[in-house]
MARKE-737108 format. One line per 10 residues: their letters; for each residue x, y, z of C-alpha. Coordinates in Angstrom, 3 decimals, decimal comma. Layout:
BEGIN
A) X:Y:Z | ...
This chain:
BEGIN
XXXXXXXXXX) 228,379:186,799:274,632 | 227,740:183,168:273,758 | 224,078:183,519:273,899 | 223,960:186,005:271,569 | 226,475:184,251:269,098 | 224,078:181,118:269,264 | 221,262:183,013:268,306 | 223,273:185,054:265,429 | 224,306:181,541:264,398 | 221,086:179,783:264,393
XXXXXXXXXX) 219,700:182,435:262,603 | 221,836:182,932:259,838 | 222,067:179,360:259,051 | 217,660:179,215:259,522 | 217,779:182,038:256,947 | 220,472:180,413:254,344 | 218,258:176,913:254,545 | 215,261:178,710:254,147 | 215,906:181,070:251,044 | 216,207:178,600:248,293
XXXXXXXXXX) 217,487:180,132:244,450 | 215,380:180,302:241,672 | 215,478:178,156:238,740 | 216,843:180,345:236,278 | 216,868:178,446:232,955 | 217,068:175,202:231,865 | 219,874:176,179:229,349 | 221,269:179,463:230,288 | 223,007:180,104:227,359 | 224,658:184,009:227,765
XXXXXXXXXX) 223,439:184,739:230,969 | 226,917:184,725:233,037 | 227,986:187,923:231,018 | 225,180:189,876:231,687 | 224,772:189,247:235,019 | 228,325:190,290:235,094 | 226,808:193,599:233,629 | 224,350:194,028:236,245 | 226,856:193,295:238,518 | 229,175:195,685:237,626
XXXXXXXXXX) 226,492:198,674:236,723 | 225,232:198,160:241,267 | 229,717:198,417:241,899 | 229,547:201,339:240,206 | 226,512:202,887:241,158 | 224,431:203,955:244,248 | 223,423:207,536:245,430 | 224,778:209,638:248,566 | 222,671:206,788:250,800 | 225,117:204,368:249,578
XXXXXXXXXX) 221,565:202,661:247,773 | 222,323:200,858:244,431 | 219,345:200,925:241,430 | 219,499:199,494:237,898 | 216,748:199,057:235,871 | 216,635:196,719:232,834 | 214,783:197,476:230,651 | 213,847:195,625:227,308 | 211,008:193,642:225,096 | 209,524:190,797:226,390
XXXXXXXXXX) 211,389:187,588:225,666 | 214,481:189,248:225,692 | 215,346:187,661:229,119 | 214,793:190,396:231,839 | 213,163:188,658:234,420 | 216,220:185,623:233,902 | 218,701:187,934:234,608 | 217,263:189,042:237,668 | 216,729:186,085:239,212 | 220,511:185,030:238,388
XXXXXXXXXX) 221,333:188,052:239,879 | 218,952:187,399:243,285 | 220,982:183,926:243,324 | 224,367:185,314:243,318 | 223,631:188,142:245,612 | 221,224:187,014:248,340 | 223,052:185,168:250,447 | 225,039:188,407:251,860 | 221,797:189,941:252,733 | 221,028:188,081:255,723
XXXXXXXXXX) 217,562:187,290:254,911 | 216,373:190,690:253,968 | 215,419:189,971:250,446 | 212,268:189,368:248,470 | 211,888:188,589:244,529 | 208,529:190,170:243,550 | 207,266:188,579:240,151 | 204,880:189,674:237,653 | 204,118:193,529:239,516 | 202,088:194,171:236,338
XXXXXXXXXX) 199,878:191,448:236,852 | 199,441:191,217:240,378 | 198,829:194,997:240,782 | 195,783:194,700:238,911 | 194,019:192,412:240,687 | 191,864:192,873:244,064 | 193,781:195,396:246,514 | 196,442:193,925:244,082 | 199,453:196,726:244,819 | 198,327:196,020:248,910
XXXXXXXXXX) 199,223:192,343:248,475 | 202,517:193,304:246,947 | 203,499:195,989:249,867 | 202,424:192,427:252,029 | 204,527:189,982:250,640 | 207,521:192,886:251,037 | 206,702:193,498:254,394 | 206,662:189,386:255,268 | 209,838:188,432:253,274 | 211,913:191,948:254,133
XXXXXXXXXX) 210,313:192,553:257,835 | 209,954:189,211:258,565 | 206,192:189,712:260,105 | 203,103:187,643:258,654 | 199,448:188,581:258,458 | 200,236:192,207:258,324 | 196,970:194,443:258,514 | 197,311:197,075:256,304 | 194,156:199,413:254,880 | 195,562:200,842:251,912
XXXXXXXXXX) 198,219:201,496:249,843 | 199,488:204,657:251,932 | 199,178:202,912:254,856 | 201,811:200,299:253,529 | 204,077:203,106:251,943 | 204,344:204,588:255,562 | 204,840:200,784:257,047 | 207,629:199,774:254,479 | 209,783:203,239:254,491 | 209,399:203,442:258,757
XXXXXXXXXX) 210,798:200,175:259,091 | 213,051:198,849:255,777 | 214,890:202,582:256,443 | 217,189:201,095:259,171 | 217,698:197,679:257,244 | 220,105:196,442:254,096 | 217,712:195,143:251,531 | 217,684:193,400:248,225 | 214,668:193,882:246,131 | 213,789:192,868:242,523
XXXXXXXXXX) 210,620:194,487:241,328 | 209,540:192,264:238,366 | 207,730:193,409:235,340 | 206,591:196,810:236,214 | 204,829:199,536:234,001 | 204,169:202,029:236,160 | 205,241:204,632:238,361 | 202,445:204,108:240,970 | 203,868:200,632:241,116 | 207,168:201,883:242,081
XXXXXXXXXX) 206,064:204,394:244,340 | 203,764:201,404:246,378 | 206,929:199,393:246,775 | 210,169:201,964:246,674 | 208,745:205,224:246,484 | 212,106:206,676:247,586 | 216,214:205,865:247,956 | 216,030:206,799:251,516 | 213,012:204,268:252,234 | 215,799:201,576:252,229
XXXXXXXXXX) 218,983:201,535:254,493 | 222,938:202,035:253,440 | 224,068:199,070:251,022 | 220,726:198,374:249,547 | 220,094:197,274:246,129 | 217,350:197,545:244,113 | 216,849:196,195:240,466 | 213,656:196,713:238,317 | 212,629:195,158:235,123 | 210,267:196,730:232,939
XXXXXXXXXX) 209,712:196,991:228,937 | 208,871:200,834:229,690 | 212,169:202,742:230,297 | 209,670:206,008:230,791 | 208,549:203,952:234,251 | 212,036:204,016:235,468 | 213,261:207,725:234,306 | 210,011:208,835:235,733 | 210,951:207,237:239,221 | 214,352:209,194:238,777
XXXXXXXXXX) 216,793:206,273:238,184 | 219,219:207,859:235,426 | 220,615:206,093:232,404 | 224,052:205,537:233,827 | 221,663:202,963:235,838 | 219,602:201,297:233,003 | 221,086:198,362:231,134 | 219,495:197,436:228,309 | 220,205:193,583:227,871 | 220,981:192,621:223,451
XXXXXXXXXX) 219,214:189,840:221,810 | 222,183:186,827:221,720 | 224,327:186,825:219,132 | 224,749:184,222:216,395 | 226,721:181,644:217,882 | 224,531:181,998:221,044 | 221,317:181,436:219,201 | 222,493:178,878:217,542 | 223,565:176,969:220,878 | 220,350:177,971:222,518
XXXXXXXXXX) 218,153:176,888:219,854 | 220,243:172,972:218,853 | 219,941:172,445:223,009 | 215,736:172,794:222,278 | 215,758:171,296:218,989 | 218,354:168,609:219,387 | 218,594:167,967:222,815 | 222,267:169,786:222,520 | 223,327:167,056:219,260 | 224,446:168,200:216,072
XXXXXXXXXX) 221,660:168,557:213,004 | 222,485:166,221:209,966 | 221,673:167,042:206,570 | 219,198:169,380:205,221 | 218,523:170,279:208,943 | 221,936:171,869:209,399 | 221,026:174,750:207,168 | 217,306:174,809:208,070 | 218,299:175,243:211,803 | 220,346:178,401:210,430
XXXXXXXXXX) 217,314:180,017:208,696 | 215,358:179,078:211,374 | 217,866:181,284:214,042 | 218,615:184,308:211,833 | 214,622:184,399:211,622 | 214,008:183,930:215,561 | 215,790:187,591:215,672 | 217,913:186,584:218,988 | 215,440:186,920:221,544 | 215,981:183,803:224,082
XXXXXXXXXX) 212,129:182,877:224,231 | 211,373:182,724:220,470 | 214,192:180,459:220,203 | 213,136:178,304:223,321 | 209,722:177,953:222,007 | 210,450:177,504:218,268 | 213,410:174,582:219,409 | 210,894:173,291:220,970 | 208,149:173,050:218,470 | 210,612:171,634:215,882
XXXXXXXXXX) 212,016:168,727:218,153 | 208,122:167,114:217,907 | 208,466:167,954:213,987 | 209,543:164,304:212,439 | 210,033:165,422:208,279 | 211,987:168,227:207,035 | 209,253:169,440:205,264 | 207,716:170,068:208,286 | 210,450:171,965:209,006 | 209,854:173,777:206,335
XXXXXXXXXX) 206,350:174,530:206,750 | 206,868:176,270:210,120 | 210,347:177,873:209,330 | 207,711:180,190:206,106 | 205,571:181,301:208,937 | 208,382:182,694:211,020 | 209,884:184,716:208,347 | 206,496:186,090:207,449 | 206,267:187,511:211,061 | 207,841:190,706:211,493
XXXXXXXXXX) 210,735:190,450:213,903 | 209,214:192,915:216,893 | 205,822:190,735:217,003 | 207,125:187,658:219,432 | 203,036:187,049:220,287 | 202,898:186,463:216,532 | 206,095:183,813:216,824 | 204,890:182,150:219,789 | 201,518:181,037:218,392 | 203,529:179,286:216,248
XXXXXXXXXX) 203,551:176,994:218,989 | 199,876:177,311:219,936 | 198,519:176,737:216,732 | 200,090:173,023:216,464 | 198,407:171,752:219,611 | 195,185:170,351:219,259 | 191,756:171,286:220,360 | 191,776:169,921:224,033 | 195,958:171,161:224,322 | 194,393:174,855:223,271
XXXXXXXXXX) 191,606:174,842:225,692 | 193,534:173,946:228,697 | 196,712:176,781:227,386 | 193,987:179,075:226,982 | 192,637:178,465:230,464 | 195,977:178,547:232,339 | 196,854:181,335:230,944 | 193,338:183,610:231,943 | 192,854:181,811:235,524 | 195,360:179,332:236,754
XXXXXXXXXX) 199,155:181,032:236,490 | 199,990:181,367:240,572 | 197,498:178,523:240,992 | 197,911:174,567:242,153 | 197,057:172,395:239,136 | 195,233:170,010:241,550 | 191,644:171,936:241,125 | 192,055:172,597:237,669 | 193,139:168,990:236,922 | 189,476:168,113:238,364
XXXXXXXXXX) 187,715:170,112:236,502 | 189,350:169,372:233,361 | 188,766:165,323:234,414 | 185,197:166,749:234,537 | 185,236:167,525:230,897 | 187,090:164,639:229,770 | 189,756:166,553:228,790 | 192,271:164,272:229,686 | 194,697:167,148:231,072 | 197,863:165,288:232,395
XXXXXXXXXX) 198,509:163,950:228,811 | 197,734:167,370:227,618 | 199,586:169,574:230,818 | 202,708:167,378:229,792 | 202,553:168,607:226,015 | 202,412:172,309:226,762 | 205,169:171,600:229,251 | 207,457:169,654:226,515 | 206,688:172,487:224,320 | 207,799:175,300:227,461
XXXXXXXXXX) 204,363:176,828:226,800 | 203,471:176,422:230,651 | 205,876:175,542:233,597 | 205,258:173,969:236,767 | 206,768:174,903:240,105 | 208,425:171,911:240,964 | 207,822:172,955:245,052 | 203,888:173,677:245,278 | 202,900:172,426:241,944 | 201,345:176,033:240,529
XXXXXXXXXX) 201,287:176,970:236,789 | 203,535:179,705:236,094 | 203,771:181,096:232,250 | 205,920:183,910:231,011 | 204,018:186,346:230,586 | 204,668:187,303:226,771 | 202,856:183,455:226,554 | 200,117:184,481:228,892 | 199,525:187,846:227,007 | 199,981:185,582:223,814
XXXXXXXXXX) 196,796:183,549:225,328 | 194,864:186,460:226,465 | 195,018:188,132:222,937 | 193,404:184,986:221,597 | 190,407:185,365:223,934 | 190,050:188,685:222,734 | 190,185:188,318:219,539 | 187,198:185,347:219,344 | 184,735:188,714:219,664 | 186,393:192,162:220,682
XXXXXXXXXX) 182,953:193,601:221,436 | 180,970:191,244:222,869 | 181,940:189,930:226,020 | 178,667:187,767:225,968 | 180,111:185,440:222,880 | 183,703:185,124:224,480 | 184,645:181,862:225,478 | 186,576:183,103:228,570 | 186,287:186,374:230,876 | 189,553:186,717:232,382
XXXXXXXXXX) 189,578:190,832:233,057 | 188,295:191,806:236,254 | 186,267:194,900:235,096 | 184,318:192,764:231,916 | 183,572:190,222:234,352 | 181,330:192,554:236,447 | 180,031:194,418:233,510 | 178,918:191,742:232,480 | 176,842:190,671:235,529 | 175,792:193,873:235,720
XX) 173,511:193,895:232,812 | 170,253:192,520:232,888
C-alpha cells in the first residue's frame, strides 16, 4: 500500500545518501581491469547458498585493499544498506577486546543497531550468524592473517543469506584455504606492467607531464627498479618530484636498486630517511598512536613541543607517507608505511624497551610498568 511504498522509498534513498564511496586512489592507474577480475571471479562463483567469496591475496603494496574498495563502490548500492567495509582486521584485532569491536561495527553497519552489548567474541559469533542469516550482505574483511579473525566475523557460508558476497584481503593465502575458500576463488592481483608503471610513477613525479632530458631515462631505471608494485612507485614519484638536480636523482635511484625487490619497508624509507628530524618524529608517532585518530590532539601536543606540525603534517602528506580523512580529519597510513614506522622503533634497541623512544605494543607497554 502507499504507506508502505513511502517508507520503502524514504528508506532506500536515506540509505543511498548515507553510504558515501571510498576514495580509492588519487591516480588509479590499472584498477578498472582488476576489478573487472573480481567482478567476474563473484559471477562465477558462490556455493549451494547462492554466497559468493574471493579472497585476494598478495604482498603489501601490491594494491589489495584498493581493489576492494573499488569493488565496495561499484557494488554497494544494490545491497540496500546491508554493507560494511572493515579496514585494517590485523590491526584492530589486536587491540583491547579488539576482534569484539570488529563483530560491533558489523553488527551496526549490517544490522543496523548501535551500542550493541556483547560479552565476548562467541557471544557476537551467535549475534551475527542468528540475524545476518536471513539478510543479503556485502562484506570486505580487510587485511586479515588469521583464521580466528575470519571465524569472529564469517565463521561460516550459511551465517550470511542467498546473494551475499564476501571478499577478503590478506598477504597469507594459508588464512583463506584454512577458512575453506578454494583457489578457483583466490585472485592473486600482478604488479603493473611497464607501461602502467611508467604512467603511475610520471603522474607522482611529474604531475602527469612528460620528463625532459636526462630525466626521461632516469624515470625508466627508476620504474624497472620500483618492481611494479603501485605503492613503491607512489612513494618513490613522490620523493623525486621535491628532488630539484638530476644528481639527486641519481643519488636516490643507487639506493633503490641496492634494495632487493621483495623488501618494500626497505624502499619506502627511502622516503623517511629524506625528512628531517621534526618530519621523522611526528611519522614515527602517527604511525605507533595516531592512525584512526583526529589530528586535533596530536596537533596540540606537537604545538607543545614546538614541533611546528602543520608545516610538517603537510610534508608527509605531499610525500603520501600519511593521509588524512578528508570527513573527520583522522590519520590513516597504509599499513606497509605504518609497519615501515614501527620497525624503526624497534630497531633503536630490540631488547630494551626502557631505551626505546616509543612503546606502541600493547603487551611491552605493561611489561614495562610492571617492573619495579
Amino acid at each position: 500500500d502507499e504507506a508502505k511504498l513511502k517508507r520503502a522509498v524514504i528508506e532506500r534513498v536515506s540509505t543511498r545518501l548515507n553510504k558515501k564511496p571510498f576514495e580509492v586512489a588519487k591516480h588509479p592507474v590499472g584498477i578498472e581491469t582488476r576489478v573487472n577480475d573480481v567482478k567476474k571471479m563473484l559471477e562465477n562463483g558462490g556455493n549451494m547458498n547462492g554466497v559468493h567469496v574471493v579472497g585476494i591475496h598478495g604482498m603489501g603494496g601490491l594494491g589489495k585493499t584498493t581493489i576492494a574498495k573499488a569493488v565496495y563502490n561499484d557494488l554497494a548500492e544494490g545491497f540496500d544498506g546491508a554493507t560494511c567495509f572493515i579496514s585494517n582486521v590485523r590491526e584492530n584485532a589486536r587491540q583491547h577486546n579488539g576482534l569484539v569491536n570488529l563483530q560491533k561495527q558489523f553488527i551496526e553497519d549490517i544490522l543496523k543497531e548501535k551500542n550493541t552489548s556483547l560479552c565476548d567474541v562467541a557471544q557476537g559469533k551467535i549475534v551475527i550468524k542468528d540475524r545476518a542469516s536471513r539478510k543479503r550482505v556485502l562484506l570486505i574483511l580487510d587485511d586479515v592473517d588469521s583464521v580466528e579473525q575470519l571465524d569472529a566475523l564469517a565463521g561460516g557460508r550459511d551465517w550470511f543469506g542467498s546473494g551475499s558476497v564476501i571478499i577478503i584481503t590478506t598477504r597469507d593465502e594459508e588464512v583463506l584455504l584454512a577458512d575453506n575458500v578454494k583457489q578457483d576463488e583466490i585472485y592473486k592481483p600482478q604488479e603493473l606492467n611497464e607501461d602502467q608503471s611508467r604512467e603511475l610513477f610520471m603522474l607522482h613525479a611529474f604531475n602527469g607531464q612528460q620528463p625532459q632530458g636526462e630525466y626521461v631515462q632516469l624515470s625508466n631505471q627508476v620504474v624497472a627498479a620500483a618492481g611494479g608494485l603501485p605503492l613503491t612507485l607512489e612513494v618513490i614519484g613522490l620523493l623525486l618530484s621535491s628532488k630539484k638536480n638530476v644528481q639527486e636523482w641519481k643519488d636516490t635511484l643507487e639506493k633503490l636498486k641496492k634494495i632487493p625487490p621483495r623488501e618494500v619497508q626497505q624502499r619506502l624509507k627511502l622516503s623517511y630517511d629524506n625528512l628531517e628530524d621534526l618530519e621523522k618524529k611526528i611519522f614515527l608517532d602517527i604511525s605507533c598512536f595516531f592512525i584512526g585518530k583526529n589530528r586535533e590532539n596530536a596537533t596540540y601536543m606537537w604545538e607543545d613541543c614546538g614541533w611546528f606540525p602543520n608545516a610538517a603534517v603537510r610534508i608527509l602528506v605531499k610525500r603520501s607517507l600519511v593521509k588524512i580523512d578528508e570527513g573527520n580529519q583522522e590519520f590513516e597510513m597504509h599499513d606497509q608505511i605504518r609497519d615501515m614506522g614501527r620497525a624503526i622503533v624497534d630497531d633503536e634497541c630490540s631488547r630494551k624497551l626502557q631505551k626505546k623512544s616509543r612503546l606502541w605494543n600493547n603487551q611491552d607497554s605493561w611489561d614495562l610498568l610492571q617492573r619495579k
